[in-house]
C-alpha positions in Angstrom: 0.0 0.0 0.0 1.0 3.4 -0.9 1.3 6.4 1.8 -0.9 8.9 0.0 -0.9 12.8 0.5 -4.1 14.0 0.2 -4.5 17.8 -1.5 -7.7 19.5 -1.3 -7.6 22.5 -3.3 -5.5 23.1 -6.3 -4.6 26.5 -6.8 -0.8 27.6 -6.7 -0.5 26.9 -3.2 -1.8 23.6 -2.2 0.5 22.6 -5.2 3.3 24.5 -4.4 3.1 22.3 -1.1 2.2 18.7 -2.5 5.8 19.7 -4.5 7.6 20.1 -1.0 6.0 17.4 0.8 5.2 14.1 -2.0 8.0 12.5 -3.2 7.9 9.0 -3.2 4.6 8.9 -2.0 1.0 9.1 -3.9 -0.8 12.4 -4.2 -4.2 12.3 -4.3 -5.7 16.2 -5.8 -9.0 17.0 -5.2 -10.7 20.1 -6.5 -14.8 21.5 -7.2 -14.4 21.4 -10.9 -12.8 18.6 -13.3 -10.6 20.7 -15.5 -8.5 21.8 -12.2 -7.7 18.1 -11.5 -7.0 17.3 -14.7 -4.7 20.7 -15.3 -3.0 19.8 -11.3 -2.6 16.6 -12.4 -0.6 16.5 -15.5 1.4 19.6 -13.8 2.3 16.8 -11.0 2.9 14.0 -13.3 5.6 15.8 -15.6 7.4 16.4 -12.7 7.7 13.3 -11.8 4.8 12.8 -8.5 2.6 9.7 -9.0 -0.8 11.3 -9.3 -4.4 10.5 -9.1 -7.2 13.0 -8.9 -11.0 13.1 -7.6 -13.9 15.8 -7.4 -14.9 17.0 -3.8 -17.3 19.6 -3.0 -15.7 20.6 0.5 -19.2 22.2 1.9 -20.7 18.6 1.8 -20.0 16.5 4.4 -21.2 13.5 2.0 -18.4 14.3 -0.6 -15.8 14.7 1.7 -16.6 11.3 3.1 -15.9 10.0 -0.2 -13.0 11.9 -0.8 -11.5 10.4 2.5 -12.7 7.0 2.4 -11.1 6.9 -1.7 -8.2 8.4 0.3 -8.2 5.3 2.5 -8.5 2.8 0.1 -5.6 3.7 -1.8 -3.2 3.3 1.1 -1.9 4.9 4.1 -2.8 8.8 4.5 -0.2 10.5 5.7 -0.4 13.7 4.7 -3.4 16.6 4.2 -3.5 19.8 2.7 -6.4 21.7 2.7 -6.1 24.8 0.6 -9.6 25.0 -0.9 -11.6 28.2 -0.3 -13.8 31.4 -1.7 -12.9 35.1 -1.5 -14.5 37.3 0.0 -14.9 39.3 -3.0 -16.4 36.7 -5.1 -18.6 34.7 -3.2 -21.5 35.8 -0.1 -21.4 35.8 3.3 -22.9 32.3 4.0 -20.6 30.9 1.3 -18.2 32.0 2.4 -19.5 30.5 5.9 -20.0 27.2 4.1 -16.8 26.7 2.4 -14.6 28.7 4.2 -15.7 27.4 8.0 -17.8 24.6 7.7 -15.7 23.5 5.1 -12.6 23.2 6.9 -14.4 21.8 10.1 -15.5 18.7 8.2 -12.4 18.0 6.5 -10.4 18.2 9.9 -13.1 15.7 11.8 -13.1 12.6 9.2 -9.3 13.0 7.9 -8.5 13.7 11.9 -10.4 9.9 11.7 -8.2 8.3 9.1 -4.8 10.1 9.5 -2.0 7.6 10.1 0.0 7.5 13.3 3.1 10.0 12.4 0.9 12.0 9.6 0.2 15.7 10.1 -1.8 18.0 7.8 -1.8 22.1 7.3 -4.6 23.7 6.6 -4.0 27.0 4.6 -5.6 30.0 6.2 -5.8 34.2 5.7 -3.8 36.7 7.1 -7.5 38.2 7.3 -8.3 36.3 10.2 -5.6 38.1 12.1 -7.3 41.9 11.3 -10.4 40.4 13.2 -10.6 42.0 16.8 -10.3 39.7 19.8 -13.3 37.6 20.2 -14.5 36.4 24.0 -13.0 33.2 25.2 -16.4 31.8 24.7 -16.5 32.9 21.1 -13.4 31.0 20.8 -14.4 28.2 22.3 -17.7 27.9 20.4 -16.0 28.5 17.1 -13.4 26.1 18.0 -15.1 22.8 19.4 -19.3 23.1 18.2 -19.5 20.0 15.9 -19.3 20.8 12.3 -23.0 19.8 11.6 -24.4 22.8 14.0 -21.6 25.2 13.3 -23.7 27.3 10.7 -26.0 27.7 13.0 -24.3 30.2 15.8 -25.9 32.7 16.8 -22.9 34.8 15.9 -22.5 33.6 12.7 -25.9 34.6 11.6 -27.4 37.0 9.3 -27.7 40.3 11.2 -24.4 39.7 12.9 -22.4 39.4 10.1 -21.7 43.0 8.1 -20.6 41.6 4.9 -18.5 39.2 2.4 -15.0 40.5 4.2 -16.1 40.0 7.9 -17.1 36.4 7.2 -14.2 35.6 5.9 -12.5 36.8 8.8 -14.4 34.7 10.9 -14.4 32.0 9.1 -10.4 32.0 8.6 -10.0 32.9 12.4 -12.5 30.2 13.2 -10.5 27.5 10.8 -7.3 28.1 13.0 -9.1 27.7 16.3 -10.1 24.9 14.8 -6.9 23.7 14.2 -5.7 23.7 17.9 -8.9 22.2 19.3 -8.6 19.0 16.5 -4.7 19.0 17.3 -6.0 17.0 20.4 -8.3 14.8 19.2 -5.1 14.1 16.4 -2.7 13.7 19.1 -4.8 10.3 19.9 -3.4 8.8 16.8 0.2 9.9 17.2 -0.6 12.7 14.1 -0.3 17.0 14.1 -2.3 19.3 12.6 -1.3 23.2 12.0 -2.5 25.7 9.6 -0.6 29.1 8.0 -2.0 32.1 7.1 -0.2 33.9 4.2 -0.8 37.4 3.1 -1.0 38.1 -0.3 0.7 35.4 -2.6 1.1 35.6 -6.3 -1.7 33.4 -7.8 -4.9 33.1 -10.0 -7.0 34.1 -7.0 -4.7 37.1 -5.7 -4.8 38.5 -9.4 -8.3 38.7 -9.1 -8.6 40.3 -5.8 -6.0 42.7 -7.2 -8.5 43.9 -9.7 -11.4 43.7 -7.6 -13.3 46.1 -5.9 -10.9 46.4 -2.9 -7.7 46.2 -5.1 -5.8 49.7 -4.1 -6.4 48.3 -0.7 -4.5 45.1 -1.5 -1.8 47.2 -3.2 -1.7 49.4 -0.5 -1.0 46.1 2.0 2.0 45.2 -0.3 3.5 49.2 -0.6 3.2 49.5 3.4 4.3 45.8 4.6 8.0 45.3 6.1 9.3 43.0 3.7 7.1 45.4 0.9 6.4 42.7 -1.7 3.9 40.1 -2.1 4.6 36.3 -1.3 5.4 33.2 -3.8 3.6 30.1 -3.5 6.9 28.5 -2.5 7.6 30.5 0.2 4.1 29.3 2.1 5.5 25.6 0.8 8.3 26.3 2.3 6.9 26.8 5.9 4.0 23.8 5.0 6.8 21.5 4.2 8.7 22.7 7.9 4.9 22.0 9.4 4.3 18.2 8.0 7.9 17.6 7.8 10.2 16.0 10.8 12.1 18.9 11.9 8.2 20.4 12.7 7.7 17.2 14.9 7.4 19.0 17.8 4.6 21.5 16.4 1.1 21.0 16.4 -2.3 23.2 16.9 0.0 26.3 15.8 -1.4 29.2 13.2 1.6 30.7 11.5 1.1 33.7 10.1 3.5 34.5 6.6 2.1 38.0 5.4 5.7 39.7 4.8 4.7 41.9 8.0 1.2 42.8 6.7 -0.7 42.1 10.0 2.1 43.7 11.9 1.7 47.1 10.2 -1.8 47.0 10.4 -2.0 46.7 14.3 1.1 49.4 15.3 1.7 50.7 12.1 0.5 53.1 9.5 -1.9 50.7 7.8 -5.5 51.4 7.8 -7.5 49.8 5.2 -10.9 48.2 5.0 -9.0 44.5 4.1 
């Protein structure tokens, strides 16, 4: 049996981590539309990664099941990346809630089922989550341990508490990495980790897009104002995915690490003040 990595999501950088993290083992890509598997999957193959793809809807718990138990029958999982997600200027609110949220909840509970003793996953966040004033510990704690099926349905996560596309997002990314540290328990049962990152703005399909959006000169403006003062490459998240699931990250689990170039930091004490 093969040990399968299991990549949900394939934009630039859930690939850009399968590269780091799969050799010698069998990746298994999973994306919402056909042609994305099929264009991840040559990509993969010419470089030389034994590949096989599937379709998963990530806001359905019934497809994700499939998605995991095809994971499971094709060998040992022991990797997952989860970089599947909407934008917030490009999808609604409860979309956004769906995918974004709920999304990530389900895949963490029945790949935290499955996940073989020594595997670890990283699920790919938002710097956005990080722009989100503090919540109450009992926000946290409801965000981070209500069962998947009756997450949607917090009362803070309803209509008339949410103020648009952007603040969902933020909730949902800051929900996926509480998330993260409450299922880094549960993982620790089978002798696996689970982390998650949250890059700024990376070079990508998606991050052209926002670019031209409707908040775009506040993306630029991000960029021109950060520290470092440039976006990120794909790689570059890799690289710190690949640290996460790798063996010199053994010792790391339940962890958010943030890879913005310094966005967050200027936001909070410096001269950044944007509606992003």
């Amino acid at each position: 049996m093969s040990d399968v990595i299991v990549v949900i999501g394939t934009g630039s950088i859930g690939l850009a981590i399968a590269r780091r993290v799969s050799a010698g083992k069998l990746v298994l890509l999973a994306d919402m539309r056909q042609e994305n598997v099929d264009a991840a999957t040559v990509l993969l193959a010419d470089a030389g990664f034994e590949v096989t793809g599937e379709i998963v809807d990530v806001s359905s718990r019934k497809s994700v099941q499939s998605l995991a138990d095809q994971a499971s029958s094709l060998g040992s999982v022991v990797g997952v990346i989860h970089a599947a997600g909407v934008s917030p200027s490009t999808a609604s609110p409860e979309t956004i809630l769906r995918v974004d949220l709920y999304g990530a909840a389900v895949v963490l509970e029945l790949f935290g089922k499955i996940i073989a003793e020594g595997g670890s996953a990283v699920i790919v966040g938002s710097q956005a989550g990080h722009r989100l004033p503090a919540l109450t510990q009992e926000e946290d704690k409801v965000l981070a341990t209500t069962p998947a099926e009756e997450l949607l349905a917090l009362p803070m996560l309803q209509k008339d508490q949410i103020e648009d596309s952007l603040h969902a997002y933020q909730l949902a990314k800051r929900g996926s990495s509480l998330r993260v540290k409450a299922e880094a328990v549960r993982w620790g049962t089978r002798g696996a980790r689970v982390n998650s990152i949250s890059p700024g703005i990376t070079f990508s399909p998606l991050a052209r897009k926002e670019l031209d959006g409707p908040r775009g000169d506040d993306y630029r403006r991000m960029v021109e104002v950060s520290p470092v003062g440039r976006a990120g490459t794909p790689d570059e998240v890799g690289a710190v995915a690949a640290l996460l699931m790798g063996p010199e990250g053994a010792y790391i689990t339940g962890s958010d690490f943030l890879a913005d170039g310094g966005v967050t930091a200027a936001y909070w004490f410096g001269e950044l003040d944007l509606s992003v």
